[in-house]
C-alpha positions in Angstrom: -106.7 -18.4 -187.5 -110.5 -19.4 -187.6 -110.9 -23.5 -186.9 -113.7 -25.5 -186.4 -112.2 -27.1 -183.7 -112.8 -23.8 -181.4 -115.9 -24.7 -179.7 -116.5 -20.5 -180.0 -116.8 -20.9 -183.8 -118.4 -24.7 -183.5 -121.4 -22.5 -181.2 -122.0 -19.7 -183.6 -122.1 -21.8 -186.3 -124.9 -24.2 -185.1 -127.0 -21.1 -183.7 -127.2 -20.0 -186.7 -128.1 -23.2 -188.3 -130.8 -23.4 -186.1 -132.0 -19.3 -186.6 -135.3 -19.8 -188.2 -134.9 -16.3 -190.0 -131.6 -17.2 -191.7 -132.7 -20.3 -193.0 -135.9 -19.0 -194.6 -134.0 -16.0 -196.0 -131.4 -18.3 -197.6 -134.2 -20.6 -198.7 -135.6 -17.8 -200.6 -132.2 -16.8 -201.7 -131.7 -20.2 -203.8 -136.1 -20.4 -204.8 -134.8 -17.0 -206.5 -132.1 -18.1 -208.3 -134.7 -21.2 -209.5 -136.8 -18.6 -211.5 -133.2 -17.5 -213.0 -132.7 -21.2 -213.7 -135.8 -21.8 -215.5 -135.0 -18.7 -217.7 -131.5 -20.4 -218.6 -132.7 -23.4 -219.7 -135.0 -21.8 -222.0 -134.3 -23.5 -225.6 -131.7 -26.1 -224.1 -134.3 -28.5 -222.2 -138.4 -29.2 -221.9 -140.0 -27.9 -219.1 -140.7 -31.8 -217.8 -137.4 -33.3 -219.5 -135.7 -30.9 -216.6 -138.5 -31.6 -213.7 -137.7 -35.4 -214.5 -133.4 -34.6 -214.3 -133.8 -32.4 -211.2 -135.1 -35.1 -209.2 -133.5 -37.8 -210.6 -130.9 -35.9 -209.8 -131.6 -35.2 -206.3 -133.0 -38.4 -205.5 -129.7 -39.7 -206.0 -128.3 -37.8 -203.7 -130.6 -37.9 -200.7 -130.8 -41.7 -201.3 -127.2 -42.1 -200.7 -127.3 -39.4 -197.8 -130.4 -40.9 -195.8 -130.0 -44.6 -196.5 -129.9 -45.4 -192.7 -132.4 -42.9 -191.6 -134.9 -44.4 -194.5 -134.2 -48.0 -192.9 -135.4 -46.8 -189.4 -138.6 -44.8 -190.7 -139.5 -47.7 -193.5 -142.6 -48.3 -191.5 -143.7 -45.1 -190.9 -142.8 -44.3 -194.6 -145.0 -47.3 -195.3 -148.3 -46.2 -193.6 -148.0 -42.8 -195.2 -147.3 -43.6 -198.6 -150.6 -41.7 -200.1 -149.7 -38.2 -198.0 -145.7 -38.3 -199.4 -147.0 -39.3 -203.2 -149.3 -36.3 -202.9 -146.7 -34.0 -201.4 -144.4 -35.0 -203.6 -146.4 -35.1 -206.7 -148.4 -31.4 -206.4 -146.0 -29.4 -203.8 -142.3 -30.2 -206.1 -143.4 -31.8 -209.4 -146.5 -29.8 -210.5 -145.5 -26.4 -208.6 -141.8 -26.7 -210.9 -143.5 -27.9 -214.0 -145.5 -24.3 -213.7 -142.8 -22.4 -212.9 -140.7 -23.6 -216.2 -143.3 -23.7 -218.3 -144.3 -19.7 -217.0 -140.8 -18.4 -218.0 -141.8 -19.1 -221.5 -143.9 -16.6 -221.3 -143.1 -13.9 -219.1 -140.0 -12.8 -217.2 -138.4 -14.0 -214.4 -138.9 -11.6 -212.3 -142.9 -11.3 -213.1 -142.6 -15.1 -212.3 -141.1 -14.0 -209.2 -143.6 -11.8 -208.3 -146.0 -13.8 -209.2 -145.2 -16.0 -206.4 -146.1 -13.8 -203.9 -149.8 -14.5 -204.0 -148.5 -18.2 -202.2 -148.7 -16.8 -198.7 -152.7 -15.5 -198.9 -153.5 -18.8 -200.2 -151.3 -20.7 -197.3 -153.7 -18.3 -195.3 -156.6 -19.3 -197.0 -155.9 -23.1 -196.7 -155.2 -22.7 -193.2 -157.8 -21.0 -191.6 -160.2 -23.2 -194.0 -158.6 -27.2 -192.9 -156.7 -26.0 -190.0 -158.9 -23.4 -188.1 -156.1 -21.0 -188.1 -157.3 -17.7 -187.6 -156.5 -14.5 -190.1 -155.5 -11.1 -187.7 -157.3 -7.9 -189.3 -153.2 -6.5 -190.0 -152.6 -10.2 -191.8 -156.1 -9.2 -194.3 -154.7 -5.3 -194.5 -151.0 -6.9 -195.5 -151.9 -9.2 -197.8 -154.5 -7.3 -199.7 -151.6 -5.1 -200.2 -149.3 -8.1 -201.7 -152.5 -8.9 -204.0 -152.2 -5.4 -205.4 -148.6 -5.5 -205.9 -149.3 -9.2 -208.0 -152.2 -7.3 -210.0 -149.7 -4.6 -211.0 -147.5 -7.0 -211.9 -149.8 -8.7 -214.0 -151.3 -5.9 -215.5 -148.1 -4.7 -216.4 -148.8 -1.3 -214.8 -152.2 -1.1 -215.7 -154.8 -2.7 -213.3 -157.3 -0.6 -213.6 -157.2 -1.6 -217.6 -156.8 -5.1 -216.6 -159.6 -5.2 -214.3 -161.7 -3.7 -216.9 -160.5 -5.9 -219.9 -158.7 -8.9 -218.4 -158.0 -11.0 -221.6 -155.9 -7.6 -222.5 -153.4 -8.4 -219.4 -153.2 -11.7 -218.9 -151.1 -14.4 -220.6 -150.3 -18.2 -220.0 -147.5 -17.6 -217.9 -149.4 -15.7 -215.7 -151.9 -18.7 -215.2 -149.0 -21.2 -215.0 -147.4 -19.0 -212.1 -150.8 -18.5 -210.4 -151.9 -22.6 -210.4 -148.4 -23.2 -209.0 -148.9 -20.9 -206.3 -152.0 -23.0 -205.4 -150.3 -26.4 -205.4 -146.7 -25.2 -203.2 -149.6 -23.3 -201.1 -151.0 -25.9 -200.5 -148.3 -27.9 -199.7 -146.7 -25.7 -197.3 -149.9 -26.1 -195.2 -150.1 -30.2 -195.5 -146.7 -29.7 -193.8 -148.3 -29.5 -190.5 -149.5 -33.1 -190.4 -146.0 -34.1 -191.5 -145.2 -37.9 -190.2 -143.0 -38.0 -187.3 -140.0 -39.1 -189.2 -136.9 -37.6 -189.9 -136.1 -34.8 -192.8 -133.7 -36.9 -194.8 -136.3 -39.7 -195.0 -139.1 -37.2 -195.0 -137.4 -35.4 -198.0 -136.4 -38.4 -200.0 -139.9 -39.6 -199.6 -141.1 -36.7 -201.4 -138.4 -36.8 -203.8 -139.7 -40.4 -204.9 -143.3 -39.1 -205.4 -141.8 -35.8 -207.7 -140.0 -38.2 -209.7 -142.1 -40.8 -210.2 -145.0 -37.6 -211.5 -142.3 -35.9 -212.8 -141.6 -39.6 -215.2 -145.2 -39.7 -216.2 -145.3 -35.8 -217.3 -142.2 -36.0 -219.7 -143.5 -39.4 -221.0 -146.6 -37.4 -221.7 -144.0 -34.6 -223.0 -142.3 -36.8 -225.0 -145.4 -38.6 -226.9 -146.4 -34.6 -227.9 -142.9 -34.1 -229.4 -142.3 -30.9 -227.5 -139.2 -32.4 -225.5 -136.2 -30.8 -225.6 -133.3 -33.2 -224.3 -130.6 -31.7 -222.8 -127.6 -31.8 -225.1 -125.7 -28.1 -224.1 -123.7 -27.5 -221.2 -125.7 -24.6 -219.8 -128.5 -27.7 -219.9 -126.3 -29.4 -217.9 -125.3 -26.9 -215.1 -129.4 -26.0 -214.7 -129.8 -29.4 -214.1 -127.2 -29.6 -211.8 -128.0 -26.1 -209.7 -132.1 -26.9 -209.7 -131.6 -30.6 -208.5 -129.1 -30.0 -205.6 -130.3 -26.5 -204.5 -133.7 -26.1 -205.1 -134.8 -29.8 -204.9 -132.3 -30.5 -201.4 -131.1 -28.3 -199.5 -133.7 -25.3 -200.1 -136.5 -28.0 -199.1 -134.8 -29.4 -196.3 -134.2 -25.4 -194.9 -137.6 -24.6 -195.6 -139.0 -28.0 -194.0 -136.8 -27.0 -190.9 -138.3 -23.0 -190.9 -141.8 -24.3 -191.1 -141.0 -26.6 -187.9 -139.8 -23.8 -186.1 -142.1 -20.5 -187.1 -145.4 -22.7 -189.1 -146.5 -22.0 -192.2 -148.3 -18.4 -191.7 -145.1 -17.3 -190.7 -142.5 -19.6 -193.1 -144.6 -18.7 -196.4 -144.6 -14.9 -195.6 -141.0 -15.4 -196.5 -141.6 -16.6 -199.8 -142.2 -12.8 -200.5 -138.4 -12.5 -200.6 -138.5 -14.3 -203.5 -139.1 -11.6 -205.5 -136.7 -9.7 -204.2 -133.9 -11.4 -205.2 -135.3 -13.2 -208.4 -135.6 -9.2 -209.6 -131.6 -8.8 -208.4 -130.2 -12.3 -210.0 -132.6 -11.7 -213.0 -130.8 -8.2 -214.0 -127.4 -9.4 -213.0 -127.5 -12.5 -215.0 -130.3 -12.2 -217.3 -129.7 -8.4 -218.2 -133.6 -8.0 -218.0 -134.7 -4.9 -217.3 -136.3 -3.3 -214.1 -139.3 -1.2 -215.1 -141.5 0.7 -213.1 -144.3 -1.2 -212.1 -141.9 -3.9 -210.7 -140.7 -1.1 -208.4 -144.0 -0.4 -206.9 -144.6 -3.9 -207.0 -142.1 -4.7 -205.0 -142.7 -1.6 -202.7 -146.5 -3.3 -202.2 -145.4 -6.5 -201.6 -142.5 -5.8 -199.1 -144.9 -3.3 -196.9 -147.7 -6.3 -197.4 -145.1 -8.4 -195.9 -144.1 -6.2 -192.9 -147.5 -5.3 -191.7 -149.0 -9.0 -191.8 -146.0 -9.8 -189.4 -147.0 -7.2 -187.2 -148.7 -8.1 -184.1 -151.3 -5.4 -182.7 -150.6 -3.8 -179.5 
């Protein structure tokens, strides 16, 4: 019999809470399922009518978790006001509006894919504001990740694409690509992070999404293109995208950047893909064709070879 009690099972359990690796692979597990998410709610709520629920939703919740720790870092949440509204406003509200607004026009699993241009322009952002430096095999690697998004894109045909882009490109696309920009380039503003803790930290940020997140369905609303949420399956996207996504995939991902930086953490956003394609066919029933495969094939060996160190 298996109880917590057992200091054996108590040790195993916080080493891996504190493996780097597992957290960023469960992080992408549930940023998967997020792109599954959007694709459900599809017809039963607005793209902003469910950025505003989500983290309303999830504000609630880390308000009544981090009440004491938000007492103790008021000042320090005070003198960096501007950095957690930005955070906030451009790495969860805008990157999620773009992400529900891209599965209207393409399929989960391109959205997926799509994502995997975030870690080039982490790169970019770094070695630009940070000094960071790019290793030849991290150019090599993620060269071949671009090539897997073109295909993706292109829907098999980059060569056409290249040659005739308004042929393979559609809104999604562009939705999918500018939120790649704005979580980039919040995964790199990570590294001045306040020195405060990650429940005050996180329900900083999750002010700042819902207060953007307010002022987007207002603007929604005044277009008459909200959908409010009135189904169950509504209900249960809400629920999933504001205590998943919004909490605890943050608060992992927060912790995996601490531990590994953001070179490292947003290589793992790659595995999004991966199991955006897997959730996508099991729950969507959309269908794997094959330019996703060698997409996925270029994007996983783009992946191994930028984390490869030379000899």
């Amino acid at each position: 019999m298996i109880s917590l009690e057992d200091n054996r099972y108590r040790d195993i359990i916080l080493t891996l809470l504190r493996n780097p690796f597992l957290l960023l692979t469960i992080t992408t597990l549930i940023w998967g399922g997020n792109a599954v998410a959007g694709k459900f709610a599809v017809g039963h709520i607005s793209p902003m009518m469910l950025t505003a629920c989500r983290w309303t939703l999830a504000l609630t919740v880390i308000g009544l978790i981090a009440q004491d720790k938000i007492r103790q870092d008021w000042a320090t949440i005070r003198e960096n006001w501007l950095y957690l509204l930005l955070m906030g406003g451009f790495g969860f509200t805008a990157f999620n509006f773009c992400l529900y607004s891209a599965v209207h026009y393409i399929s989960a699993i391109n959205v997926a894919l799509e994502q995997s241009a975030l870690p080039l322009v982490i790169f970019i952002l770094n070695l630009v504001f940070y000094k960071i430096g790019i290793r030849w095999l991290q150019v090599v690697g993620f060269s071949i990740t671009l090539i897997g998004v073109l295909v993706t894109i292109s829907l098999g045909d980059p060569i056409g694409f290249i040659m005739a882009p308004g042929d393979g490109i559609n809104r999604g696309d562009l939705f999918m690509l500018l939120g790649a920009l704005f979580y980039g380039g919040y995964t790199v503003a990570l590294r001045s992070k306040p020195d405060m803790h990650w429940q005050s930290f996180l329900a900083g940020l999750s002010i700042a999404a819902l207060l953007f997140a307010l002022i987007g369905a207002a603007f929604e609303i005044s277009q008459g293109n909200t959908i409010y949420p009135t189904t169950s399956q509504a209900y249960f996207v809400i629920l999933y995208t504001g205590l998943f996504p919004s909490l605890l995939a943050q608060a992992l991902f927060i912790k995996g950047n601490e531990f590994l930086g953001a070179n490292i953490a947003g290589l793992f956003i790659n595995l999004v893909p991966v199991f955006a394609a897997l959730l996508a066919v099991l729950l969507l029933g959309e269908q794997l064709h094959w330019y996703h495969a060698i997409a996925f094939i270029l994007v996983m060996s783009g992946i191994m070879l930028a984390q490869r160190k030379p000899a």
